[in-house]
C-alpha positions in Angstrom: -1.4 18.7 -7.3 -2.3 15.4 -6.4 -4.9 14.8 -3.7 -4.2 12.2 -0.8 -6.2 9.9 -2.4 -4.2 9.7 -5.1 -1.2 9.3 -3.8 -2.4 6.7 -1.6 -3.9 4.5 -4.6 -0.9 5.2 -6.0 1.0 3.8 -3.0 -0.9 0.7 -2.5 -1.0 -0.1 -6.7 2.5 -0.1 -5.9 2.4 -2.7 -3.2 -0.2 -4.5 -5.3 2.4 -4.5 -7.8 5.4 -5.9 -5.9 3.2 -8.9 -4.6 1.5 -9.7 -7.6 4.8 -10.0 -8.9 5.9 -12.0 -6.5 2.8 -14.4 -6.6 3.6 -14.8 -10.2 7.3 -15.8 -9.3 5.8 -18.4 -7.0 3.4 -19.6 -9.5 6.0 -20.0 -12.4 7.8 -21.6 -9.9 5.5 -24.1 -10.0 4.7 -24.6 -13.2 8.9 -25.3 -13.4 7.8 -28.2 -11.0 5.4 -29.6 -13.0 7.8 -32.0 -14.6 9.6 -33.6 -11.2 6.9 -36.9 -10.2 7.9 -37.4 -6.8 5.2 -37.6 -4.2 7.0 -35.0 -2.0 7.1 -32.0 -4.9 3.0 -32.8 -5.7 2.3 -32.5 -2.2 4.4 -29.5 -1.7 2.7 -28.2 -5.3 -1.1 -28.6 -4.2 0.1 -26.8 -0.9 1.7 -24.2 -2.5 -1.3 -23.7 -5.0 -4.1 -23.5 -2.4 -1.5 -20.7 -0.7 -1.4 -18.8 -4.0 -5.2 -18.8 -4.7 -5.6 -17.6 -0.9 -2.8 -15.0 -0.9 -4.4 -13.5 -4.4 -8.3 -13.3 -2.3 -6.7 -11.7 0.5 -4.8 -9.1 -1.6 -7.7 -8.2 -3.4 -9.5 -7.4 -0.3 -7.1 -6.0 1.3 -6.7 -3.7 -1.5 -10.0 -3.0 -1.6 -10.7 -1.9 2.0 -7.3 0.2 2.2 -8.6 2.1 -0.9 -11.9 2.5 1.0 -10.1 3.5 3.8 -8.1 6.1 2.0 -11.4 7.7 0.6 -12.7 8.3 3.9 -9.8 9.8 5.0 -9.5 12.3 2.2 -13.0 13.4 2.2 -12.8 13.7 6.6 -9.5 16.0 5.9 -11.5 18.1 3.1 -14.7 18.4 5.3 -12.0 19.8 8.0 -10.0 22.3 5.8 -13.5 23.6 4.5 -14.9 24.0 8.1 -12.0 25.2 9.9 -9.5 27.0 7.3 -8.4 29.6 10.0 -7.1 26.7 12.3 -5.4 25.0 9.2 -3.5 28.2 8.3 -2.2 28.7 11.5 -1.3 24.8 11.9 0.5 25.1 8.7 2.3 28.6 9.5 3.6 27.1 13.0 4.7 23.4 11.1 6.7 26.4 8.7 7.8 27.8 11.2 9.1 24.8 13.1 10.4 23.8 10.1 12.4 26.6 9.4 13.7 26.8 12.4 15.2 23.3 12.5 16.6 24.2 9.0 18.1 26.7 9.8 19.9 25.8 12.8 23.6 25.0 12.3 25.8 22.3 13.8 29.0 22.4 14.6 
């Protein structure tokens, strides 16, 4: 079974993923631009450069914090369930409940 934390790095690796991608869309985008000599594209080109190395620092750190962020979370909720198990139970037996009570419901 996978633990929050897991599934959380999983989550953001994901998202990590999907930008880094991106990023290298942008930057092969530029290196497509490399060619074209008009003042206007090598502005545009340093811009978009400085942008990239920026965008790549922040992801990094955001990455980095959100896992951080995650860990803390997982080890508060284990601290909890091992303190409290009685009170987890019965939150878990009422969300079932709840549950199975909306599922069951019909509509006509």
């Amino acid at each position: 079974m996978q633990s929050v934390s897991d599934t959380a790095r999983g989550a953001g690796d994901h998202a990590n993923g999907q930008v880094r991608n991106f990023l290298d869309n942008v930057e092969d985008l530029t290196r497509a631009l490399r060619d074209v000599d008009t003042p206007d594209i090598a502005k545009v080109r340093a811009k978009v450069k400085i942008a990239l190395a920026a965008a790549k620092s922040a992801l990094t750190d955001t990455a980095t914090q959100l896992r951080g962020q995650a860990q803390q979370a997982g080890k508060r909720t284990d601290v909890f369930v091992r303190d409290n198990p009685w009170q987890v139970i019965g939150i878990a037996a009422l969300v079932g409940l709840a549950v199975g009570i909306f599922a069951s419901r019909r509509y006509d």
